[in-house]
N, C-alpha and C positions, 0 to 999 in steps of 0.2 A: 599324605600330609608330611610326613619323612620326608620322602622325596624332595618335597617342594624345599622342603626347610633347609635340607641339604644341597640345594642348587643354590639357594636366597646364601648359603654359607658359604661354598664353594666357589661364589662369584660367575657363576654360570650362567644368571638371567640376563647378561649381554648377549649372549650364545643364541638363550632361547628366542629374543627378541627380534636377533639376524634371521634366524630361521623361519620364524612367522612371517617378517617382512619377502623372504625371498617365495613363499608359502603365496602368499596376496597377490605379487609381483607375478607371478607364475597364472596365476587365476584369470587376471588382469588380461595377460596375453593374448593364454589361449582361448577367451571370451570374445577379444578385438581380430584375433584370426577366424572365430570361426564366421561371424557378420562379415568383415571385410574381404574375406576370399575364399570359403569354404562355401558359401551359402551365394557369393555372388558366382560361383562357377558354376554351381546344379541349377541354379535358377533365372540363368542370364540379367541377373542384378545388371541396373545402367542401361541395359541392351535397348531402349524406346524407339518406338516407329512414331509419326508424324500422322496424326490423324488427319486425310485427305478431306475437301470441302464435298459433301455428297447434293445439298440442297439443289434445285435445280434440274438434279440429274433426275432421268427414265428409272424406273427400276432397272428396266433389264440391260443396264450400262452397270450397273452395281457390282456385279461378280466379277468382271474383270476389272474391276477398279480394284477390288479388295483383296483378291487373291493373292496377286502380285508384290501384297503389301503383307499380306501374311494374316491378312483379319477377314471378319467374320460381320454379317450384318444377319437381323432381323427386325420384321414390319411388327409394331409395337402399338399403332392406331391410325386411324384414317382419319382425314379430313375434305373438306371440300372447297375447293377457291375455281371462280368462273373465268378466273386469269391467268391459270395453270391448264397444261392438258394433263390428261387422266395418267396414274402412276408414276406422276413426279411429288417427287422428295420433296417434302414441305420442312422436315425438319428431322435434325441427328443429335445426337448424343451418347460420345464425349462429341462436344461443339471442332470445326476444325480448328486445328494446329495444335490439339491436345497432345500427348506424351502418353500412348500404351503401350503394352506391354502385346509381342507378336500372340494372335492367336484372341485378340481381345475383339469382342463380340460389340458392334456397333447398331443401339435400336435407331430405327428411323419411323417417321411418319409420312406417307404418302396421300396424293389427289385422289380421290374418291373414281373408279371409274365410270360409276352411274351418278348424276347429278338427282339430289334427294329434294324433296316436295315439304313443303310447309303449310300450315294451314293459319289463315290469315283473321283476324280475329281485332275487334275495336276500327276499325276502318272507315265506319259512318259518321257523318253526324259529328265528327272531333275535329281540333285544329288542325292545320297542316304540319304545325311541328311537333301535334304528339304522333303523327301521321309516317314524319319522318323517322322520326324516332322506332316507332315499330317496325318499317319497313329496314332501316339499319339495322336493325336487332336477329333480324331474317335474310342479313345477303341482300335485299333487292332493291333496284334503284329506282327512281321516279323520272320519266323520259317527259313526255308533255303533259304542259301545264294548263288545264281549257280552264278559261272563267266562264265562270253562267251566271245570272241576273241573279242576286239573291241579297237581301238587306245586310247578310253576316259576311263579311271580311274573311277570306282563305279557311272558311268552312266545308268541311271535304262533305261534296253530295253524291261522289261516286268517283269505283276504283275502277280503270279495268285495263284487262290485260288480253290483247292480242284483238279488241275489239268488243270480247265481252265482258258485262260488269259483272264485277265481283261480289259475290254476299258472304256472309260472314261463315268462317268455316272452312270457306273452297281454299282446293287443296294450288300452289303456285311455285313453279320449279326454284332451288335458288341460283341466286344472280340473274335473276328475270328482271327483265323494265318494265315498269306500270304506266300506264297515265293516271292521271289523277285530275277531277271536276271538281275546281273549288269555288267558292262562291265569290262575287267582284265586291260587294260593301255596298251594291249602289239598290238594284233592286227596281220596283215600281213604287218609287218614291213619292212620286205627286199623284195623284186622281177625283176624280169626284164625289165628294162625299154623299152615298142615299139619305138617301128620303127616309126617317124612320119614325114618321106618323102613323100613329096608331097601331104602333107592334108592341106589344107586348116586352116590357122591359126587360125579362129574361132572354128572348130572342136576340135584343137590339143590343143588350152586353155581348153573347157569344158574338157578335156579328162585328161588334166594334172590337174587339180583342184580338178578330183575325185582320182586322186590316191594319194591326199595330197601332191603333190608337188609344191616347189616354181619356179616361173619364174625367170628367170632375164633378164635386160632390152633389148627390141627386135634390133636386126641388120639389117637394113633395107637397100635395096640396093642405092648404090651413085647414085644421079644425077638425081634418076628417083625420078617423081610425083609419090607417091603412094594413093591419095586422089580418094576416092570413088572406088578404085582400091582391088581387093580378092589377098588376100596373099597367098601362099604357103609357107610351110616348106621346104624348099630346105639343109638345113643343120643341126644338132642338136650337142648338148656337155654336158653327155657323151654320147659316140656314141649307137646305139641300142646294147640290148642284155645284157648292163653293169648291175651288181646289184647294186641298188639302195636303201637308206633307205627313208622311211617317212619323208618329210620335208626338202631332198634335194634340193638343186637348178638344172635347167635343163637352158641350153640358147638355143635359137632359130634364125637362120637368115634364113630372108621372102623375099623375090621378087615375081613379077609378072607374073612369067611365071617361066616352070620348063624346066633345062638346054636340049635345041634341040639336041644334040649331042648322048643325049641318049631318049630312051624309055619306058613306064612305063608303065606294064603294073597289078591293083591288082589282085589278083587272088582268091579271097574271098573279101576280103573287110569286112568285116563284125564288126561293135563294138559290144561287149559280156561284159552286165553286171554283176559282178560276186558281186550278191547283201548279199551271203551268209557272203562273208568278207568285204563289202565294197569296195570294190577293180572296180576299173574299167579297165578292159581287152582290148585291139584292136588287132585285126588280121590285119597286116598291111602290110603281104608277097607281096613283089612286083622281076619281072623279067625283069632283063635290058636288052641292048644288045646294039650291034652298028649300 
């Protein structure tokens, strides 16, 4: 505290304030030398090599691409593309034209050398663009397109691949071509409508529902309890034999009993699934008399 008092009196803290500044100044320097030429000469500071384009490349074209350059590569993941052959470079990083530093370790990703199997999965039964969509999601493409008879519009009825159809599960290389069976929209549209006297109303819905037609509201006889009671078809509209398109309406009237007066006898009987069109058939020949 002297001291100080006697510098503050002495007129000396000009002195001391040159010296702190030459102090800082000093600091300053030898901070700016040892970053800009001390540290760039041990460590070839600036010195950057040009990171060459590898993508494209073979593996075994890599070494002497890199050597030469002072750098280093290693395989970091694989991938697989049906467009590539096997051990080409899919992808590097630093990306090219980068700026490292010699000695700097370049990962890359290469082509799978075995092409890997997927298992295919929602394939039936769905549209063809959710079809696509899955198939994209897997690498594989859709080669030809077959229509088949079928009421639904590019409804996929089958995959297959090299011939055989595909079920759900099977395993399919990627980058494979499929074909694909989809349905035209048109179907068997017109036919003849059976004859559904005297069946049994439960029979003659299921039967009406496969050949896509509509009902309309059932006519049930006056006056009678029909509760826990079996119906019959006893009358229809339009009448049998009519042609008929897809999605028609057909009306029905049911009672309990079919009319005494006459006789019924089938004479086959037989329902015939005709599953090639979807179509549902009934033999329904029946012989009256009095």
């Amino acid at each position: 505290m002297t001291a100080l008092k006697k510098i503050l009196r002495t007129g000396s803290l000009k002195d001391f304030l040159i010296h702190l500044l030459i102090i800082i100044l000093f600091g300053v320097c030898l901070t700016l030398v040892f970053f800009y030429v001390y540290l760039p000469s041990t460590t070839n500071h600036g010195e950057t090599i040009t990171v060459p384009s590898l993508v494209e490349l073979n593996y075994n074209e890599l070494e002497e691409v890199l050597v030469q350059r002072n750098l280093r590569f290693e395989v970091s993941d694989s991938m697989y593309s049906a467009e590539h052959p096997p051990l080409t470079v899919m992808r590097q990083y630093p990306k090219a034209g980068s700026k490292v530093k010699e000695g700097r370790k370049i990962f890359i990703s290469v082509n799978r050398n075995t092409v890997p199997t997927v298992a295919l999965t929602q394939i039936k039964d769905k549209s063809l663009t959710h079809l696509k969509a899955v198939l994209e999601n897997n690498d594989i493409k859709i080669g030809e397109r077959i229509r088949k008879s079928s009421p639904y519009f590019n409804l996929v009825l089958e995959v297959q691949y090299n011939g055989r159809v595909l079920e759900e599960g099977d395993l399919v290389p990627k980058g494979a071509t499929v074909d694909v069976v989809v349905g035209d929209g048109y179907g068997k549209r017109s036919f003849e409508l059976p004859d559904f006297f005297a069946n049994e109303f439960e029979v003659a819905d299921v039967i009406l529902k496969g050949l896509d037609l509509n009902l309309e509201p059932l006519n049930l006889p006056a006056g009678k309890d029909t509760t826990d009671q079996v119906l019959y078809v006893v009358r229809q509209e339009p009448t049998p034999g009519t042609i008929v398109n897809i999605g028609e309406w057909v009306e029905f009237w049911l009672d309990t009993e079919i009319d005494s007066s006459f006789y019924f006898e089938k004479r086959e009987g037989t329902i015939l699934m005709d599953t090639t069109n979807g179509v549902v058939l009934i033999d329904t020949t029946f012989q009256s008399g009095q």
